[in-house]
C-alpha positions as a Markdown table, in Angstrom:
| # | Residue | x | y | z |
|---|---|---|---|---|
| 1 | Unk | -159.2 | 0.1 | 5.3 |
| 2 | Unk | -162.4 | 1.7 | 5.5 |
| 3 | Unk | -164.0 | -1.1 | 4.4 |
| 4 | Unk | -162.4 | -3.2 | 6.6 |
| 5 | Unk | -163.6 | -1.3 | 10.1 |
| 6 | Unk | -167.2 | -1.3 | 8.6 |
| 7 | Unk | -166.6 | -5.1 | 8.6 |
| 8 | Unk | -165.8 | -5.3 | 11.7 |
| 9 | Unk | -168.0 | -3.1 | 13.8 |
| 10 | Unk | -171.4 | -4.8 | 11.6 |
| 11 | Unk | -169.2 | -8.5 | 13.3 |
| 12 | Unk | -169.5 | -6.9 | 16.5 |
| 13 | Unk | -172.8 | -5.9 | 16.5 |
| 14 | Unk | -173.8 | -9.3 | 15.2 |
| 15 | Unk | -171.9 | -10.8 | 18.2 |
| 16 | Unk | -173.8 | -8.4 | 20.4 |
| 17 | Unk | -177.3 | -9.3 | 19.1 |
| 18 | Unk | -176.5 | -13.0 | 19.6 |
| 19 | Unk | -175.2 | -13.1 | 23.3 |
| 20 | Unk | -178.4 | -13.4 | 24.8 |
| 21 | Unk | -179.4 | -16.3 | 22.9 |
| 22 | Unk | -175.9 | -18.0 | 23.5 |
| 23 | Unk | -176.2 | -17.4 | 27.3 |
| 24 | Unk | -180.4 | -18.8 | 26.8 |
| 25 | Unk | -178.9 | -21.8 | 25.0 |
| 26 | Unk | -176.3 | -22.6 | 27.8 |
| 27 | Unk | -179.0 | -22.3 | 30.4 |
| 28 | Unk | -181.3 | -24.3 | 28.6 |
| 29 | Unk | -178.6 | -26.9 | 28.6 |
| 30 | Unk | -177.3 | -26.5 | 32.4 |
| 31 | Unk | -181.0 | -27.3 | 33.3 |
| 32 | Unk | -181.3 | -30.1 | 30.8 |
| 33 | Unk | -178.5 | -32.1 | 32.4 |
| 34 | Unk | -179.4 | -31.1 | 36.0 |
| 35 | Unk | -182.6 | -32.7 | 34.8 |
| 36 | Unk | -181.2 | -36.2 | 33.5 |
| 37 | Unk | -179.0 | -36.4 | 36.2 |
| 38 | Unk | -182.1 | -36.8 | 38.4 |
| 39 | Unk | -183.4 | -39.3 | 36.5 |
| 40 | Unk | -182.2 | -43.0 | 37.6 |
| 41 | Unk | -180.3 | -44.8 | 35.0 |
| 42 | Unk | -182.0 | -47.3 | 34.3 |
| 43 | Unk | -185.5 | -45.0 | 33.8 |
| 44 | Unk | -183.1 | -43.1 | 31.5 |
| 45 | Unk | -181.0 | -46.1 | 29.5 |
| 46 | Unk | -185.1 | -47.2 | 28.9 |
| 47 | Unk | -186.5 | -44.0 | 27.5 |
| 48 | Unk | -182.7 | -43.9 | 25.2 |
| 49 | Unk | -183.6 | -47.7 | 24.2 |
| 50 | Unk | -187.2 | -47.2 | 23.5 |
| 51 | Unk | -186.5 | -43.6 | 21.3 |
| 52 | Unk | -184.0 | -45.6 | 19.2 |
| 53 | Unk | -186.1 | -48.5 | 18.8 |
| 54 | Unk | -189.2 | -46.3 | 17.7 |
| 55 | Unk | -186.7 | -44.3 | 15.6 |
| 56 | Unk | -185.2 | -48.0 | 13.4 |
| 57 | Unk | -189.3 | -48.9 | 13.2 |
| 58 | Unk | -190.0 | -46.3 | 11.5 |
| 59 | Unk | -187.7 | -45.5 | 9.4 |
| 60 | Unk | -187.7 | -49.5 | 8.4 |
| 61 | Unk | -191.1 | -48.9 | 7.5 |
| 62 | Unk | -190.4 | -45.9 | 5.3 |
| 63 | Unk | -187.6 | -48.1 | 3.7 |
| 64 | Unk | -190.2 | -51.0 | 3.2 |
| 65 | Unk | -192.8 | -49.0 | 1.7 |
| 66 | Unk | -190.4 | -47.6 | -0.6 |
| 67 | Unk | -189.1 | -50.5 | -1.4 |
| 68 | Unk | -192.2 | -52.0 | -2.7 |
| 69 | Unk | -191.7 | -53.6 | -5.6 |
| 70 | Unk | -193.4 | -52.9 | -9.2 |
| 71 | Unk | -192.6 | -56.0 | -10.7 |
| 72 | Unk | -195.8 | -58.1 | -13.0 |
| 73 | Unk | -194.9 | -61.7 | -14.0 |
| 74 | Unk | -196.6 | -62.8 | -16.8 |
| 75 | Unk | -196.2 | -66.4 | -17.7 |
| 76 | Unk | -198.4 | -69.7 | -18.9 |
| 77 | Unk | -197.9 | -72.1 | -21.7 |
| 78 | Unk | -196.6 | -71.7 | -25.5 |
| 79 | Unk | -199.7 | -70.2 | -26.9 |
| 80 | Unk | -201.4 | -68.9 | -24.5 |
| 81 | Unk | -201.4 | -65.6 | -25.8 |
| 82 | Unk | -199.6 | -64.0 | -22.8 |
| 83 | Unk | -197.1 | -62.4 | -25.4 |
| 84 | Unk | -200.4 | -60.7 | -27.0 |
| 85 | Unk | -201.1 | -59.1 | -23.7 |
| 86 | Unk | -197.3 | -57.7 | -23.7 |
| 87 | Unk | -196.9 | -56.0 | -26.7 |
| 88 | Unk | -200.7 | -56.0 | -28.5 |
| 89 | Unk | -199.6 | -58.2 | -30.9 |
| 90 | Unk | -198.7 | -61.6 | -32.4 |
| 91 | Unk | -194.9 | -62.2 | -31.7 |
| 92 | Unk | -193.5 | -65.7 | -30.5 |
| 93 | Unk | -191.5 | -65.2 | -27.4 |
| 94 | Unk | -188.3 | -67.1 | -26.3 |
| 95 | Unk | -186.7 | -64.9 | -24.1 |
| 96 | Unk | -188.2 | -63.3 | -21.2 |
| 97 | Unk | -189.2 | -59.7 | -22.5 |
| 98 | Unk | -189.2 | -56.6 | -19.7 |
| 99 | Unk | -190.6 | -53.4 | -20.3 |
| 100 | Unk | -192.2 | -50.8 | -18.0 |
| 101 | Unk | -195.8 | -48.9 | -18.8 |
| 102 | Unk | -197.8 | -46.9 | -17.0 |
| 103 | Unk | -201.1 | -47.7 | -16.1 |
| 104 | Unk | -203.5 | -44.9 | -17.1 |
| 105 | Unk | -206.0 | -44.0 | -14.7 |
| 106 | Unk | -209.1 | -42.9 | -17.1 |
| 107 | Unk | -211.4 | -45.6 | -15.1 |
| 108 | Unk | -210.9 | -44.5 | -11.8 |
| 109 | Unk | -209.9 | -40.8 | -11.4 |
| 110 | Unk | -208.7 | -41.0 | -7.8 |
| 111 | Unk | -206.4 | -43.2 | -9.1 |
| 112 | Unk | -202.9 | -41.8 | -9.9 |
| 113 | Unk | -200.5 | -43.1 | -12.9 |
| 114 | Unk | -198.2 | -45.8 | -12.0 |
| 115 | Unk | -195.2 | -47.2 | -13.7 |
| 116 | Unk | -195.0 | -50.6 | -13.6 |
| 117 | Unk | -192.1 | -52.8 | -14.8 |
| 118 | Unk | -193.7 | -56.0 | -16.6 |
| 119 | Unk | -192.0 | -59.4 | -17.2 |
| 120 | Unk | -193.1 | -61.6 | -20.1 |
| 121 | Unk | -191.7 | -65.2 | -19.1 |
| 122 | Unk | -191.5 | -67.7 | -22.1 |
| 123 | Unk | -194.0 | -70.3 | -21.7 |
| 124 | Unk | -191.4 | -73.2 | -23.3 |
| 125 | Unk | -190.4 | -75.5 | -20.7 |
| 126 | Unk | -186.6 | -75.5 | -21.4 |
| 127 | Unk | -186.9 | -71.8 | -20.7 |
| 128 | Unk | -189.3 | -71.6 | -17.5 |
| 129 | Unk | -185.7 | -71.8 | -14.7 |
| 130 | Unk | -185.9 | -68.2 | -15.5 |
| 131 | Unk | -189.2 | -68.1 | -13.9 |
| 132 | Unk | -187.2 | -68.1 | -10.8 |
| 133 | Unk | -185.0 | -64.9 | -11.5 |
| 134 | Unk | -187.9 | -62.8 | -11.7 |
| 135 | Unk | -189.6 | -64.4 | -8.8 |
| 136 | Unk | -187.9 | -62.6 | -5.7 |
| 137 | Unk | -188.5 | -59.0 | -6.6 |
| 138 | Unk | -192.1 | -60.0 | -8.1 |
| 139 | Unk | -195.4 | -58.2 | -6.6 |
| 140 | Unk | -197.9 | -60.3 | -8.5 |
| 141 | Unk | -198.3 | -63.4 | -11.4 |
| 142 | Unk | -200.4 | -63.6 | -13.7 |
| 143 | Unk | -200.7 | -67.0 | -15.2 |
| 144 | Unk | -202.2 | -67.0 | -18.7 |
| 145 | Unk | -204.3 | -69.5 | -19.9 |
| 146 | Unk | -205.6 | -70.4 | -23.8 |
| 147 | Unk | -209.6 | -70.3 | -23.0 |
| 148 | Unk | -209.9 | -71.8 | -26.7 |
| 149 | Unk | -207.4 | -74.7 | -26.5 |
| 150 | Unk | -208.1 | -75.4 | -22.4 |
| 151 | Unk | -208.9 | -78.7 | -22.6 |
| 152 | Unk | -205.9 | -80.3 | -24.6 |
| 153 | Unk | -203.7 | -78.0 | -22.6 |
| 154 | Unk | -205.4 | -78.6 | -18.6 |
| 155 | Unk | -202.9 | -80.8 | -17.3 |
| 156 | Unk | -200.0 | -79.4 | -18.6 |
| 157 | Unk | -200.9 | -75.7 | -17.5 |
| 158 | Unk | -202.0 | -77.1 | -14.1 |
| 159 | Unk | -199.0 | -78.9 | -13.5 |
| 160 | Unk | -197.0 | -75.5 | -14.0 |
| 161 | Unk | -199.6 | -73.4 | -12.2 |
| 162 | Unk | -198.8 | -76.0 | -9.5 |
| 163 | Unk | -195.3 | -75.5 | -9.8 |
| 164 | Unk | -195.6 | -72.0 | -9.3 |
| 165 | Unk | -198.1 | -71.8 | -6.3 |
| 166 | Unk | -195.4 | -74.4 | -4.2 |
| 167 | Unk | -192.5 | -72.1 | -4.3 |
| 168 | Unk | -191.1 | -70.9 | -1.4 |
| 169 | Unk | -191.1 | -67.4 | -3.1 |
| 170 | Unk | -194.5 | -67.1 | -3.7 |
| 171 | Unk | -195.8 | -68.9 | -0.6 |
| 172 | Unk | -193.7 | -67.4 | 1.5 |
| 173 | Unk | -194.0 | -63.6 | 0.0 |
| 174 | Unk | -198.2 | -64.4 | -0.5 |
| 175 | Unk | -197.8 | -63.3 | -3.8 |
| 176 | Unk | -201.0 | -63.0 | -5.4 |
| 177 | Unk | -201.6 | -64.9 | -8.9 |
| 178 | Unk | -204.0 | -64.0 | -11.5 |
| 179 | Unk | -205.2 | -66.7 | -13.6 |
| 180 | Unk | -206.2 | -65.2 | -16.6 |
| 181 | Unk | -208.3 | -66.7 | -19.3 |
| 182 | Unk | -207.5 | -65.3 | -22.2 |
| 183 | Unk | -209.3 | -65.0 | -26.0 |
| 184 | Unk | -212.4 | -64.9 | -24.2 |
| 185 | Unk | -213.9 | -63.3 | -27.0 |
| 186 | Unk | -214.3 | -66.4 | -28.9 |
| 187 | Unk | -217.6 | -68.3 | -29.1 |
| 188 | Unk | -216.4 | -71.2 | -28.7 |
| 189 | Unk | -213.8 | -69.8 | -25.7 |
| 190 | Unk | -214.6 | -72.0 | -21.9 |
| 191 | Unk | -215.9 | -69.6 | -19.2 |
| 192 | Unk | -213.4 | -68.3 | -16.5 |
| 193 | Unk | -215.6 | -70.9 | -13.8 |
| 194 | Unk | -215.2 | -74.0 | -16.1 |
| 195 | Unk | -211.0 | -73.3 | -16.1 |
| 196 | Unk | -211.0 | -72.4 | -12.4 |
| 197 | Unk | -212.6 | -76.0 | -11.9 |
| 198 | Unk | -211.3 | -78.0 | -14.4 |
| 199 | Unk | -208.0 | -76.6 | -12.7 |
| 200 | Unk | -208.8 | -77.4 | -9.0 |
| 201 | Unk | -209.1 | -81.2 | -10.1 |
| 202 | Unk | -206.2 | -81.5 | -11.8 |
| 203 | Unk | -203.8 | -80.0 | -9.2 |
| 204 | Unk | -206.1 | -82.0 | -6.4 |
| 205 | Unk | -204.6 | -85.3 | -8.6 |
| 206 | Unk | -200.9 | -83.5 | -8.7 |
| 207 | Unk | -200.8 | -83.2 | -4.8 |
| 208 | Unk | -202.1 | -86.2 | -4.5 |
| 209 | Unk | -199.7 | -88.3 | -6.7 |
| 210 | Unk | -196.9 | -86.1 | -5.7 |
| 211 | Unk | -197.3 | -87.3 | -2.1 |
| 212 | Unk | -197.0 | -90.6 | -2.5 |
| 213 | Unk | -193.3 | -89.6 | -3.8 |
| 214 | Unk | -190.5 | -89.9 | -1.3 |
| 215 | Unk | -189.4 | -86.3 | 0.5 |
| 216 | Unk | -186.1 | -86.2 | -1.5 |
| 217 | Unk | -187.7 | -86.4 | -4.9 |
| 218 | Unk | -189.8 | -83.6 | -4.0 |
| 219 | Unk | -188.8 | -80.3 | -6.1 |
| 220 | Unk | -191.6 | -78.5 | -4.5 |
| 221 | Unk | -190.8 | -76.2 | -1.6 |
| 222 | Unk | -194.0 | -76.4 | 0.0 |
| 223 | Unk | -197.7 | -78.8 | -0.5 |
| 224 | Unk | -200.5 | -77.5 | -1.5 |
| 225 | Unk | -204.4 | -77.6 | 0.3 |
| 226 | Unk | -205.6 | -78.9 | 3.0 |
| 227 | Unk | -205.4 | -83.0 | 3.6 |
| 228 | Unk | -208.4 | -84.9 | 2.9 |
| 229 | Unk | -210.4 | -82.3 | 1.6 |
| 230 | Unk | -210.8 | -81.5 | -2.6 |
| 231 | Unk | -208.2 | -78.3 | -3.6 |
| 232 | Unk | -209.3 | -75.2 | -4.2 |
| 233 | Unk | -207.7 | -72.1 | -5.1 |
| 234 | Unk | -208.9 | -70.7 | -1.8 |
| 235 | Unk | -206.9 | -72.6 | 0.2 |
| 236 | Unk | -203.7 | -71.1 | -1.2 |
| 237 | Unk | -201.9 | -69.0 | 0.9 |
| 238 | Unk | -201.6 | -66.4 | -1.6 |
| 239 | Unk | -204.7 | -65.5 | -3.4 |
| 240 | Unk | -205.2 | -66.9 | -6.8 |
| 241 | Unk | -208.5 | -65.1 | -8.5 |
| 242 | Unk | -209.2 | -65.3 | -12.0 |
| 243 | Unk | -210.5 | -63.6 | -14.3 |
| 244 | Unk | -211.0 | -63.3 | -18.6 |
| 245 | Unk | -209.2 | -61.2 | -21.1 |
| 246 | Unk | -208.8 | -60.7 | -24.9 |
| 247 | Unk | -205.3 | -59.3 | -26.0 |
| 248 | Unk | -206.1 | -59.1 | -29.7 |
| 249 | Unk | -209.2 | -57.1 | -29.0 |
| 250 | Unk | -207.6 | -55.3 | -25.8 |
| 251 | Unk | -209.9 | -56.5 | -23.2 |
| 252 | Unk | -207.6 | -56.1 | -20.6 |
| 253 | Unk | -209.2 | -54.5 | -18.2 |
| 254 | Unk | -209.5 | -57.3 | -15.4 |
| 255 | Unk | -205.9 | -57.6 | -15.7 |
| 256 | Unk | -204.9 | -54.0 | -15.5 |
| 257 | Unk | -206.9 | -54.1 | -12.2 |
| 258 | Unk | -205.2 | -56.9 | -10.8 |
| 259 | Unk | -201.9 | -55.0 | -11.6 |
| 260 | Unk | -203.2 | -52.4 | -9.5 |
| 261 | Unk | -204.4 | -53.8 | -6.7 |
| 262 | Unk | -199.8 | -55.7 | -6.4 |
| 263 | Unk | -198.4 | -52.0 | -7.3 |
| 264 | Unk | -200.7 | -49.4 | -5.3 |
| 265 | Unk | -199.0 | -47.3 | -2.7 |
């Protein structure tokens, strides 16, 4: 019982030692409301519209930056040696392959680690519609091309590279797209420049056969370049750069960049 009275008399006290601030409080809000009553209504209804409109901005872009996706497409023909990139080491791909790593930042010390969730998309044709799974949460591409075997390959890894840059969720999302020459350590390997060219003129043909087809054969979402000029890869509205690589010897480096520059903060 005691007890009990101690309770209450250290309750009372408490009470006691919080009146004043109750009775600030209730003053604080009697002149508060004296104060918005002054205000005209529609003054007031604007400042309550403009607060929560400021308020849903920004907490959209907190939502959006977190949101940013961490997603690397690689993809290009059978061959190309995009799977070598992956995993550092020969292995024939047929389904697409995920895995996340973290890019290390021993070249740039300002830089902090990053994970980033890499896609390996089998080059075979049958298998590419699952291209488009990957492609909506993607924050970059990178397109890998056999520097060795170019040539024989051109068309074939233009016409996909086409493909690719005239989807509505790349064009629409500017999402960037590495092409990436790899085995560049090869003597006999074409330079980054001759691909880059050798590519430009065969997706200038593409568009340009591909327009003479009638609207409703068109698969593609949206045409490439501008009319009556030759294509280039500057005239994309994503950027396409491109750069040289060597899986087997780990001469990644251009490519780790690029990874960067989609996944950064």
């Amino acid at each position: 019982m005691e007890g009990l009275e101690q309770w209450k008399d250290q309750l009372e006290q408490l009470k006691s030692q919080l009146e004043p601030w109750k009775n600030q409080l209730e003053k604080c809000l009697h002149e508060a409301i004296e104060y918005l009553n002054q205000i005209p209504p529609v003054q007031l209804y604007a400042a309550i519209a403009v607060l929560l409109i400021s308020t849903l901005l920004l907490l959209s872009i907190r939502l959006f930056k977190r949101a940013k996706s961490n997603t690397i497409i690689l993809t290009g023909l059978s061959g190309s040696g995009k799977t070598v990139l992956f995993y550092q080491g020969t292995i024939t791909s047929m389904e697409p392959n995920e895995s996340t790593i973290v890019l290390n930042s021993d070249s740039n010390k300002k830089r902090k680690s990053k994970p980033v969730h890499i896609v390996d998309i089998p080059g075979h044709s049958r298998l590419r519609p699952k291209l488009d799974e990957f492609l909506p949460r993607a924050a970059g591409i990178v397109f890998v091309v056999d520097s060795l075997e170019f040539l024989p390959n051109c068309r074939l890894a233009s016409e996909y590279l086409y493909d690719i840059l005239t989807k509505a969720s790349v064009v629409k999302k500017k999402i960037p797209v590495l092409i990436c020459c790899n085995k560049n350590d090869k003597v006999t390997a074409h330079t980054k420049e001759f691909i880059r060219k050798q590519m430009e003129k065969e997706i200038d043909k593409l568009r340009a056969s591909r327009s003479a087809i009638t609207a409703a054969d068109i698969s593609n979402d949206f045409t490439l370049g501008v009319p009556e000029e030759p294509f280039t890869f500057s005239q994309c509205r994503n950027k396409v750069t491109v750069a040289e690589s060597s899986g087997l010897t780990g001469e990644v480096g251009q490519v780790e960049q690029f990874i960067w520059e989609c996944v950064k903060p």
